[in-house]
N, C-alpha and C positions, 0 to 999 in steps of 0.2 A: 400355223403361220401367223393367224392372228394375234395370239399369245406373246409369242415374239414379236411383233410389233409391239403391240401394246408394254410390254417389258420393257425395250428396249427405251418407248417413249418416256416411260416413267424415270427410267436413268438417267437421259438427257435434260430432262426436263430440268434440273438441279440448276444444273449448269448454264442453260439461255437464261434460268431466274438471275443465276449469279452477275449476268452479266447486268443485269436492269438496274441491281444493286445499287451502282455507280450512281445513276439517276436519281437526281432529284424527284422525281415522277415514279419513282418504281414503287412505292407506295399503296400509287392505285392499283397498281397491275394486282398485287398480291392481298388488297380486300383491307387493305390498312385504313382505307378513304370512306367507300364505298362497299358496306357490304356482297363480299360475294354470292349472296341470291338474287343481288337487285342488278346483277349485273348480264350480261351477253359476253361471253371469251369466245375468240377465235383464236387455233393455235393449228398453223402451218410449218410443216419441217420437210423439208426432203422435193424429190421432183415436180410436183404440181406447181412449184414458184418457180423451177431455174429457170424457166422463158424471161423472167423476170429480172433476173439477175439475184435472186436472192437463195436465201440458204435459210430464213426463219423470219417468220410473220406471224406476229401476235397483235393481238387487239381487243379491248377492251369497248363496251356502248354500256351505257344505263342513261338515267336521268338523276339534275343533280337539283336539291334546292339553292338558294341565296350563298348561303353557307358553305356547301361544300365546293361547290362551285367559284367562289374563293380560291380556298385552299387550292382546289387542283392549278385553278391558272397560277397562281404563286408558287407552285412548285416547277408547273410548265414552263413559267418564264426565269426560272433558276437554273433550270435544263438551257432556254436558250442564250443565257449568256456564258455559257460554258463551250456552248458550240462552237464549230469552226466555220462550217457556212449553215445561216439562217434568216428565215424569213419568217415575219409575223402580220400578221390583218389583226386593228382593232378598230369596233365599227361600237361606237355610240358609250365608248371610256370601256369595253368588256373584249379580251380575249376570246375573236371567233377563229383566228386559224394562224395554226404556227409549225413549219416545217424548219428539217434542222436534220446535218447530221454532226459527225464526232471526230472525222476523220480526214485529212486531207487526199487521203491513198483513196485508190480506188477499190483497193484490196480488202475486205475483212469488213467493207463500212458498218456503221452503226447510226440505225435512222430515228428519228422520233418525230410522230405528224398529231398534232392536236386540230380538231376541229370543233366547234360549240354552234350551237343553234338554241335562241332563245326564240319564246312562242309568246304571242300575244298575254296568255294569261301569267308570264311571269315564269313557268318552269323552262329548263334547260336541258336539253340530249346532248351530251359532249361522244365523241369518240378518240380515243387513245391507241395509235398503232405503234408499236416497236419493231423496228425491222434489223434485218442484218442480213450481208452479202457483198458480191463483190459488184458494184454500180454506184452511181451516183446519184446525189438528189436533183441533179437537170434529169437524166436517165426517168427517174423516179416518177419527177414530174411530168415527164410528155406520156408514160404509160399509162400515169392515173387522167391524165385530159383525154388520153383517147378514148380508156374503159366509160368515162363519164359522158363523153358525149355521144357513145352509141345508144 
């Protein structure tokens, strides 16, 4: 059974890429930015998210220098004016948080949440989620206020 999973995932997997495609941002997802050893992937498909409303959660964490960290918010914020409804924080001239989906239906949405965290000495942790499903980004946002403030 495993086998089949695991198969099965690899077949799919083409096709959620395909979708990132679109994205300004999709880039990062696929190590074009940020090499993929330096990176942390989480990739959700299937029933562990429908509580959620979704159908595919992926996510990317590393850390980024001066430099790349650029680029990524340049592409993030190419993402959000492509959006249909989004929101951005920027705290001291740097992109720290930028939520956004693709979609005005509630059907099929397509999400993209950037967050960045710079540290005293200058380095930066960003996290990159792509989601997809049938919710919205208010939905979106009261599940991630609840998860965070337990």
């Amino acid at each position: 059974m495993k086998k089949i999973s695991l198969l099965l995932l690899l077949l799919l997997l083409p096709l959620c890429i395909r979708a990132q495609d679109r994205l300004k941002s999709g880039p990062v997802f696929d190590g074009s930015v940020i090499p993929k050893d330096r990176m942390i992937e989480t990739y959700v498909k299937g029933g562990s998210i429908k509580d959620y409303g979704l159908t595919l959660f992926r996510s990317v964490r590393f850390e980024a220098d001066d430099a790349e960290f650029q680029k990524i918010t340049s592409l993030v914020l190419a993402d959000v004016s492509a959006a249909f409804n989004k929101e951005t924080e920027i705290e001291k001239g740097r992109l720290r948080c930028a939520l956004m989906s693709f979609s005005p239906a509630k059907k099929n949405g397509e999400f993209l949440c950037f967050q960045s965290r710079t540290e005293a000495d200058g380095s930066c942790s960003v996290i990159l989620v792509y989601m997809q499903g049938n919710t919205t980004l208010a939905e979106l946002k009261k599940i991630f206020s609840k998860t965070s403030s337990k």
